[in-house]
PLY file of the C-alpha trace (Angstrom):
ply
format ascii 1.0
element vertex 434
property float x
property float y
property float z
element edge 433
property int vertex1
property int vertex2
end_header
122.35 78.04 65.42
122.16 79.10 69.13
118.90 82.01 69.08
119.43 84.96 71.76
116.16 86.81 72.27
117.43 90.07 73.54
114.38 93.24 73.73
115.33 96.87 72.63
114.30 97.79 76.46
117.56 95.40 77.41
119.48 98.06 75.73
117.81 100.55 77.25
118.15 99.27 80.84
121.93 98.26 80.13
122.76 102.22 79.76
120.56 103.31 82.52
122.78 100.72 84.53
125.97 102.67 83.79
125.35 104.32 86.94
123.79 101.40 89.32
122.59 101.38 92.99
125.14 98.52 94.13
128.56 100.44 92.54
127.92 103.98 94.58
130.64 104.64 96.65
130.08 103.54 100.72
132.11 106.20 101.98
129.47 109.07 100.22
126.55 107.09 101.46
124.05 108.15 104.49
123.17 105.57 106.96
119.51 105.81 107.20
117.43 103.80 109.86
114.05 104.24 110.56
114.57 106.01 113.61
116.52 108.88 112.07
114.05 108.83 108.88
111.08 109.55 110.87
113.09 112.39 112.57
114.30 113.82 109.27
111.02 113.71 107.97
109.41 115.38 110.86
111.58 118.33 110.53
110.49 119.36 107.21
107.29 117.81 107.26
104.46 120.65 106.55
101.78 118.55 107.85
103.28 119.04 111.88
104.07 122.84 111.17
100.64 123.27 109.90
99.43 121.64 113.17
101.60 124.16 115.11
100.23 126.91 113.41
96.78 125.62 114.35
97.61 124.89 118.20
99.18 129.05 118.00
95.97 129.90 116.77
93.77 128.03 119.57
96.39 129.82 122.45
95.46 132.79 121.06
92.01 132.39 121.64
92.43 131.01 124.93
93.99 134.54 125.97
91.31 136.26 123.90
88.41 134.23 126.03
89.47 135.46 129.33
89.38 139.23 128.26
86.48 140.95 129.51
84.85 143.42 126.70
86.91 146.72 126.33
85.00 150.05 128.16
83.06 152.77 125.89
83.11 156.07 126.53
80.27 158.95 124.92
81.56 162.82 124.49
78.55 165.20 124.33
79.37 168.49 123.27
76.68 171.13 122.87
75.27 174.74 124.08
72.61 174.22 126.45
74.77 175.48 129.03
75.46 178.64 126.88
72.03 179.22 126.17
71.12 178.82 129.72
73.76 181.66 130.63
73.25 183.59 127.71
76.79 183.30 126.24
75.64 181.26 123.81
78.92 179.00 123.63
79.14 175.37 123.12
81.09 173.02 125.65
81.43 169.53 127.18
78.18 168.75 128.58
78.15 165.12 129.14
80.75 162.22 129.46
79.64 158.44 129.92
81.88 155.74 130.45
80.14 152.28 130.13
81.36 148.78 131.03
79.80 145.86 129.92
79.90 142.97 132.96
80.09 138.68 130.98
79.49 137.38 134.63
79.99 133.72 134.56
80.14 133.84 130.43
84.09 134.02 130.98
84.88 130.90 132.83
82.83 128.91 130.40
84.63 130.64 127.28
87.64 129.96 128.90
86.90 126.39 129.47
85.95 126.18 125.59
89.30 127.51 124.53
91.12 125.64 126.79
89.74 122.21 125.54
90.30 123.35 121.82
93.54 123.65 122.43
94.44 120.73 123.98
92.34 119.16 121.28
95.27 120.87 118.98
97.91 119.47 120.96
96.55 116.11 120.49
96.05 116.21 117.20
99.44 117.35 116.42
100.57 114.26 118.70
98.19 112.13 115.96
99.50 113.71 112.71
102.94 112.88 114.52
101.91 109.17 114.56
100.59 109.19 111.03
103.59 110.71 109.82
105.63 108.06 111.56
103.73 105.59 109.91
104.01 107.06 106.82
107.52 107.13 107.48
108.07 103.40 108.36
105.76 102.20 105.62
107.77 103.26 102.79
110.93 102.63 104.61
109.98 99.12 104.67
109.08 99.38 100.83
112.57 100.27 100.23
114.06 97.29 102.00
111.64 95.10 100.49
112.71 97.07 96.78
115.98 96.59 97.50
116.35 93.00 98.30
114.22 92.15 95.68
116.70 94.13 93.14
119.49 92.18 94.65
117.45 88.95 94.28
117.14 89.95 90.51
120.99 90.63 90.68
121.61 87.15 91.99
119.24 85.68 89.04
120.98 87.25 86.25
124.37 85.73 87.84
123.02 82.42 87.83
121.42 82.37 84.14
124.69 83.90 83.10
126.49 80.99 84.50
124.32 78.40 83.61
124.44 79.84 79.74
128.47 80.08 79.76
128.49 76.67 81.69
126.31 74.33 79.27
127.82 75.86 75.94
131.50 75.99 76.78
133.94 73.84 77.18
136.96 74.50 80.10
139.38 73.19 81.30
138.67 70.25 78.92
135.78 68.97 80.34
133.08 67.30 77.77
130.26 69.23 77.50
126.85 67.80 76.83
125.17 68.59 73.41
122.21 70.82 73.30
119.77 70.97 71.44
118.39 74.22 69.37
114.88 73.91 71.56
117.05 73.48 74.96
119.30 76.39 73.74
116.09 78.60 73.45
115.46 77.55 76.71
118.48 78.90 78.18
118.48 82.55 76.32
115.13 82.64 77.49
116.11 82.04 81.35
118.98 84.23 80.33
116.75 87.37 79.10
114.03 86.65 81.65
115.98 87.65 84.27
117.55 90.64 82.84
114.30 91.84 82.27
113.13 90.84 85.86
116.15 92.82 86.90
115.45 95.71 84.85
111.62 96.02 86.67
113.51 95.57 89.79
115.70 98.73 89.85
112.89 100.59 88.02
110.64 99.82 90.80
113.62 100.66 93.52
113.78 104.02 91.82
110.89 104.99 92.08
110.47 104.08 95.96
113.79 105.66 96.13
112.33 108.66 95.06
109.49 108.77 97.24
111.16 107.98 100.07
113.15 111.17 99.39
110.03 112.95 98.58
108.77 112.08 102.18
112.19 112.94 104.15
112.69 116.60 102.71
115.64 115.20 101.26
117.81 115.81 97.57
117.44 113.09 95.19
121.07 113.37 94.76
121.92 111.95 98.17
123.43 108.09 98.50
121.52 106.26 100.82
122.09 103.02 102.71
119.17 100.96 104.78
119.25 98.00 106.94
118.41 94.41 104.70
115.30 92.98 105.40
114.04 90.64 107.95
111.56 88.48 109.88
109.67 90.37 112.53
111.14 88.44 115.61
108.76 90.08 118.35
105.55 91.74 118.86
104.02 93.70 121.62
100.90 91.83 123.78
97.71 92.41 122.70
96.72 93.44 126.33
99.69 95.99 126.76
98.35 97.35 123.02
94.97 97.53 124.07
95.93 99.64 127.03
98.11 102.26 124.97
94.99 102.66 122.92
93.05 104.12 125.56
95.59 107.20 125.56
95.19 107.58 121.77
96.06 110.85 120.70
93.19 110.43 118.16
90.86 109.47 120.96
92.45 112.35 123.43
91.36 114.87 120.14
87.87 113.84 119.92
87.47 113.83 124.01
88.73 117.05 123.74
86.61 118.50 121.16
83.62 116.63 123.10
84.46 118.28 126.20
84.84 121.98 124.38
81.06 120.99 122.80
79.94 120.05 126.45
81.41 123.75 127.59
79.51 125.38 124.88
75.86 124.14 126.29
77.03 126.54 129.24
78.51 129.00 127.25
74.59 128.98 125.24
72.77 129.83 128.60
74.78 132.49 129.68
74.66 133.80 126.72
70.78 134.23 125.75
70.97 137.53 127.00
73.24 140.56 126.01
75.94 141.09 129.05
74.49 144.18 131.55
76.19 146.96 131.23
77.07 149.49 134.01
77.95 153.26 133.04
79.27 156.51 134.83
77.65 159.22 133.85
78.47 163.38 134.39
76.27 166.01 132.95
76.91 169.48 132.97
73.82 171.73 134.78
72.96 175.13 135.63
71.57 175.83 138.83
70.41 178.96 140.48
73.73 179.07 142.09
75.72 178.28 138.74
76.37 175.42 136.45
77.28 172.70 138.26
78.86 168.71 137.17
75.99 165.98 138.09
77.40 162.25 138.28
75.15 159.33 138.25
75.28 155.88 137.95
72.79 154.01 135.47
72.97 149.82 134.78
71.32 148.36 131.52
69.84 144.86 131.43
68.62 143.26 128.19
64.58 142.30 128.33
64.21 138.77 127.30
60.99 139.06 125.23
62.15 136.40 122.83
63.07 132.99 123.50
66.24 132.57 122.28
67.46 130.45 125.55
65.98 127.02 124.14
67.12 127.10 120.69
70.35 127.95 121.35
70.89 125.63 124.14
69.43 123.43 121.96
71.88 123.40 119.33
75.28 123.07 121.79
73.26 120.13 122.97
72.84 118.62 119.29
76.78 119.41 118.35
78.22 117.82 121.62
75.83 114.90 121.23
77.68 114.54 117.61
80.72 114.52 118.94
79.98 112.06 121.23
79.02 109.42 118.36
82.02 110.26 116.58
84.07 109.61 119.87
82.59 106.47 119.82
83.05 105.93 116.22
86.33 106.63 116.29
86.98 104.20 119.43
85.35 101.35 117.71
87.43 101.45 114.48
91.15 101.75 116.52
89.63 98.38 118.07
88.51 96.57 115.08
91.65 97.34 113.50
93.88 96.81 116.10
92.63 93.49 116.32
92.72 92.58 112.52
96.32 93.76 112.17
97.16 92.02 115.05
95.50 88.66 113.65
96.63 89.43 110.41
100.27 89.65 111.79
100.66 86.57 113.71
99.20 84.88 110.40
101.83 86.00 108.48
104.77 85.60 111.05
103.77 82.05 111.21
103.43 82.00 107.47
107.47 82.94 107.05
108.01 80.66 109.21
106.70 77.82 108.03
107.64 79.27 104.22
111.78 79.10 105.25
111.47 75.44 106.46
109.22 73.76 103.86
109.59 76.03 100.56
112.43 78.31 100.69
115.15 75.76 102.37
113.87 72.73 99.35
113.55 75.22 97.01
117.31 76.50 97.19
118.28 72.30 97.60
116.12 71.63 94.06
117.86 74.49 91.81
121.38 73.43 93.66
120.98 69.65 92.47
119.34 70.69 88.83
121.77 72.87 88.07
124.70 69.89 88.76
122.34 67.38 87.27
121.45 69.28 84.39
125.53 70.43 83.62
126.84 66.36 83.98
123.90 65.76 81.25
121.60 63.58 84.10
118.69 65.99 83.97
116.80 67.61 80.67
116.44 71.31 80.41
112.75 71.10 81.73
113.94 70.23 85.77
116.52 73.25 85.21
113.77 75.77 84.03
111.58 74.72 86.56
114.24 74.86 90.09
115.15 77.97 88.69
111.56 79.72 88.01
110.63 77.63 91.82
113.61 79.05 93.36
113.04 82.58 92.15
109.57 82.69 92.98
110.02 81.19 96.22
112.36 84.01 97.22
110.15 86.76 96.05
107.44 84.88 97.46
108.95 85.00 101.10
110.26 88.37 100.91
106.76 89.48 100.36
105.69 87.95 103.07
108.46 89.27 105.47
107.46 92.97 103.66
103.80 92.59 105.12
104.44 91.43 108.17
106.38 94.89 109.30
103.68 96.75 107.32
101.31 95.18 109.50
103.16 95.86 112.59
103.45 99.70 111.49
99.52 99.56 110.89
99.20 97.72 114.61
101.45 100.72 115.93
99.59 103.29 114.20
96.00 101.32 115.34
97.77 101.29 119.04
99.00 104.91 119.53
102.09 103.67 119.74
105.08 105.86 119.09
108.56 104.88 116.96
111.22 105.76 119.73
114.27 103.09 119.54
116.68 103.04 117.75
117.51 100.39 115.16
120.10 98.30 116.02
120.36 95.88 112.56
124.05 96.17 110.95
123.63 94.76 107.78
123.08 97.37 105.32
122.14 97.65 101.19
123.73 100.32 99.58
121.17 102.26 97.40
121.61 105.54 95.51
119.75 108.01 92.68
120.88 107.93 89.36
0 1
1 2
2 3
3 4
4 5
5 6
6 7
7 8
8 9
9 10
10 11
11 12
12 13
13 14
14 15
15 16
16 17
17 18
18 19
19 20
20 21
21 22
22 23
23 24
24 25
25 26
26 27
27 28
28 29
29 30
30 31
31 32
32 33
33 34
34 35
35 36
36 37
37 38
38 39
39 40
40 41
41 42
42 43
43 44
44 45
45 46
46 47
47 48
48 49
49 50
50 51
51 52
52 53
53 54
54 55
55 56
56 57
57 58
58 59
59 60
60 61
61 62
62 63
63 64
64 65
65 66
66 67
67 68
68 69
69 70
70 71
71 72
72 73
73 74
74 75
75 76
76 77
77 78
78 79
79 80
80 81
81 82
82 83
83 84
84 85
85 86
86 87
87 88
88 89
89 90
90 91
91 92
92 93
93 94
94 95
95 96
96 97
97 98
98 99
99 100
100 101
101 102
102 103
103 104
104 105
105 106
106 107
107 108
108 109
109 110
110 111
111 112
112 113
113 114
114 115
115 116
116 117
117 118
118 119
119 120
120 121
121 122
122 123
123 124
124 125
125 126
126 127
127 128
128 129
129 130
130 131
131 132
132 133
133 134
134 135
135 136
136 137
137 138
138 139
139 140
140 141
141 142
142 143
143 144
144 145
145 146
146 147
147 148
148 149
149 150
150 151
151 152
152 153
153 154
154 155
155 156
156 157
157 158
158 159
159 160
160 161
161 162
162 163
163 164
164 165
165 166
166 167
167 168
168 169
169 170
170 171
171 172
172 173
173 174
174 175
175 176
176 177
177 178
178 179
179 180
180 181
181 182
182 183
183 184
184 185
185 186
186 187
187 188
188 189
189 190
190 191
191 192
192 193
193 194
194 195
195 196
196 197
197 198
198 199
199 200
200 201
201 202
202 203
203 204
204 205
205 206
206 207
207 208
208 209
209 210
210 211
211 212
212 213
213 214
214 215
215 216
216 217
217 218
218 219
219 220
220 221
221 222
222 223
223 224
224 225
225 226
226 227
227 228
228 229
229 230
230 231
231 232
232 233
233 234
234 235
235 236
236 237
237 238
238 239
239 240
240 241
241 242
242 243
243 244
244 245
245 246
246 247
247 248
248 249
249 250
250 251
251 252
252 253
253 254
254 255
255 256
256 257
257 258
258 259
259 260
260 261
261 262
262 263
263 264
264 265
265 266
266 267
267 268
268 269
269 270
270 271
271 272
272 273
273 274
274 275
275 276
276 277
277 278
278 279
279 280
280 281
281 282
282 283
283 284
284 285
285 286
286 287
287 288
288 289
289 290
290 291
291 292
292 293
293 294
294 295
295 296
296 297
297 298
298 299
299 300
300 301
301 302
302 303
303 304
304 305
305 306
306 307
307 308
308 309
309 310
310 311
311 312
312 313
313 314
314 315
315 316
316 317
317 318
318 319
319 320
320 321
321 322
322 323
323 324
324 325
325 326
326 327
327 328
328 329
329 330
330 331
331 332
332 333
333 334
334 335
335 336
336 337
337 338
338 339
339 340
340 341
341 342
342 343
343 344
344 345
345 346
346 347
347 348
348 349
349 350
350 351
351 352
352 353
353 354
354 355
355 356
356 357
357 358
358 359
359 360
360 361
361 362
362 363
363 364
364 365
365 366
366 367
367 368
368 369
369 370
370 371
371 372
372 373
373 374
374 375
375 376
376 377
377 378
378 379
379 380
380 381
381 382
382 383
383 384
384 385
385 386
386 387
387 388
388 389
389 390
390 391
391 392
392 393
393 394
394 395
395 396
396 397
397 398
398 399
399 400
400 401
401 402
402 403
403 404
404 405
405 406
406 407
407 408
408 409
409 410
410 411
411 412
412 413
413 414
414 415
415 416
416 417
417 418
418 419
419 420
420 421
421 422
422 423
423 424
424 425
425 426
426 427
427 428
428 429
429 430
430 431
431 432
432 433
């Protein structure tokens, strides 16, 4: 009796399956690369309109620091002059218009606002770049997804054939016997890779889905993305290193440091309240009538408290923060510049030595088991074990190809470096949402 273990979820997936990534129709299918996926997603992405709100908000207050305080004006009506003539009537006996004079308090509020907002403008360059990454890091999930799908595709072929191979007889070839334990063997190949396949488009759904999520994009779209491959180049470490120095992370923080180093100025010419001069014009009488006085009057503030060091003080303490945290922030880009970049060159020499020694024998070992196996020179054991190599190797090396573009993301992310050419691979997977 030949024993098929086949799970409820089998069913399950088999239905899901009536509508499958591979069968979408090409012609309804978008060509996405990661060039145009960053760009969709940084249309719709409310991360860089937030930040444009923000740098609105920081031009507004640079045209707010270079206003000098709006003029006062005091209306004194009364009867003094009535009383004086003996009419008795009230009128407009005094006007005083008063102007209060920042000095040098301006330029240094100015020079505040205008480092906060090229602090903005900076930081909207570095949510740009993390968005980007964000971008190219699930991007490269989806290749990865999708080849390994299509790897679990290719396995469910191959225990297919090797099940309809060993138990049937065409073309009147002799076909070996097998035994009840080597038949097990087979249905369990057999259902081992539909279930692998299964996991496979379950797991390329739901990247699918975020990778819409992340674009703006319906769920109902058909999309189509380069295959995977090796990284074949990398930047220099020196050019790298350079870019970092214009960081837009880095260009924030000197920004902001600069904007705290303004405020110590904006502290001392602050400590006391602006002077104020006024106009003044009083109605009199005289012995010759009532006549308009003018006079001019200036107030100055008297400094009895010290408020001068304690102030200060404080714009000194908050740009001395931001200082550490510049150089906080510079020391971590470096560090992990320099670990991504190890880490990449690791594993670009890793696929490279994986194709040649594992993947290449691998393919050789399942090729020759599966012809040994069918002519009856090799037991079931070798076949189970070229496949389950084979398979593994694949998945193996894919994963390996998968980090080493997450790593060069990470090293353009660590780098300040910007996604700006276009991809020029042709070979494309068709995916799609059910």
């Amino acid at each position: 009796m030949n024993l098929i273990f086949i799970s409820p979820g089998f069913y399950i997936s088999i239905l899901c399956l009536s509508i499958t990534f591979i069968n979408l129709s090409v012609a309804n299918a978008t060509q996405w690369t990661l060039q145009n996926s960053i760009s969709q997603a940084m249309s719709t992405s409310p991360e860089l309109k937030q930040s444009s709100a923000e740098i609105g908000a920081r031009n507004a207050e640079l045209n707010l620091s270079t206003m000098w305080p709006d003029p006062s004006i005091e209306l004194k009506v009364d009867n003094q002059v009535g009383l004086d003539d003996g009419s008795g009537d009230y009128a407009l006996s005094e006007i005083t218009i008063s102007q209060d004079i920042p000095f040098s308090r301006i330029k240094y509020q100015q020079s505040v606002a205008e480092a906060y907002l090229n602090s903005a403008m900076h930081s909207q360059s570095n949510d740009t770049l993390l968005l980007q990454y964000r971008v190219a890091k699930i991007f490269y999930e989806l290749q990865f997804a999708s080849a390994i799908f299509e790897l679990a595709v290719k396995r469910v072929k191959l225990a297919d054939k090797l099940n309809t191979s060993a138990t049937e007889n065409k073309q009147d070839v002799m076909v070996r016997y097998l035994t009840p334990l080597e038949k097990m063997r087979l249905n369990i190949i057999q259902e081992k890779a539909h279930q692998a396949e299964a996991a496979a488009e379950g797991n390329l759904y739901e990247t699918l889905t975020e990778f819409y999520k992340l674009l703006g994009i319906s769920n109902n779209n058909i999309v189509k993305v380069p295959k995977i491959s090796p990284v074949s180049t990398i930047p220099e470490l020196e050019y790298l290193i350079i870019l970092q120095d214009n960081h837009p992370l880095l260009s924030s923080q000197q920004q902001n440091l600069q904007a705290a180093t303004n405020e110590i100025d904006v502290a001392r010419s602050s400590v006391m309240k602006d002077p104020s001069i006024s106009l003044n014009r009083l109605r009199e009488n005289f012995s010759s009538g009532t006549e308009n006085v003018y006079g001019i009057m200036l107030s100055i503030e008297i400094p009895i408290h010290d408020r001068k060091t304690s102030s200060v003080s404080k714009a000194k303490y908050n740009a001395s923060q931001q200082r550490i945290e510049l150089t906080r922030i510079k020391r971590e880009l470096q560090i992990n510049l320099n670990q991504s970049y190890t880490h990449l060159n690791h594993v670009i020499e890793q696929v490279s030595e994986y194709r040649k020694k594992v993947l290449k024998p691998a393919g050789k070992m399942l090729e020759l088991s599966e012809k040994g196996f069918i002519s009856g020179e090799l037991n079931i054991l070798s076949l189970v074990d070229a496949n389950n190599t084979y398979f593994e190797s694949n998945e193996q090396y894919l994963d390996l190809v998968y980090q080493s573009w997450i790593e060069l993301a990470k090293i353009n992310l660590h780098a300040g470096k910007f996604y700006n050419v276009e991809n020029s691979q042709t070979d494309i997977n068709y995916l799609g949402a059910q």
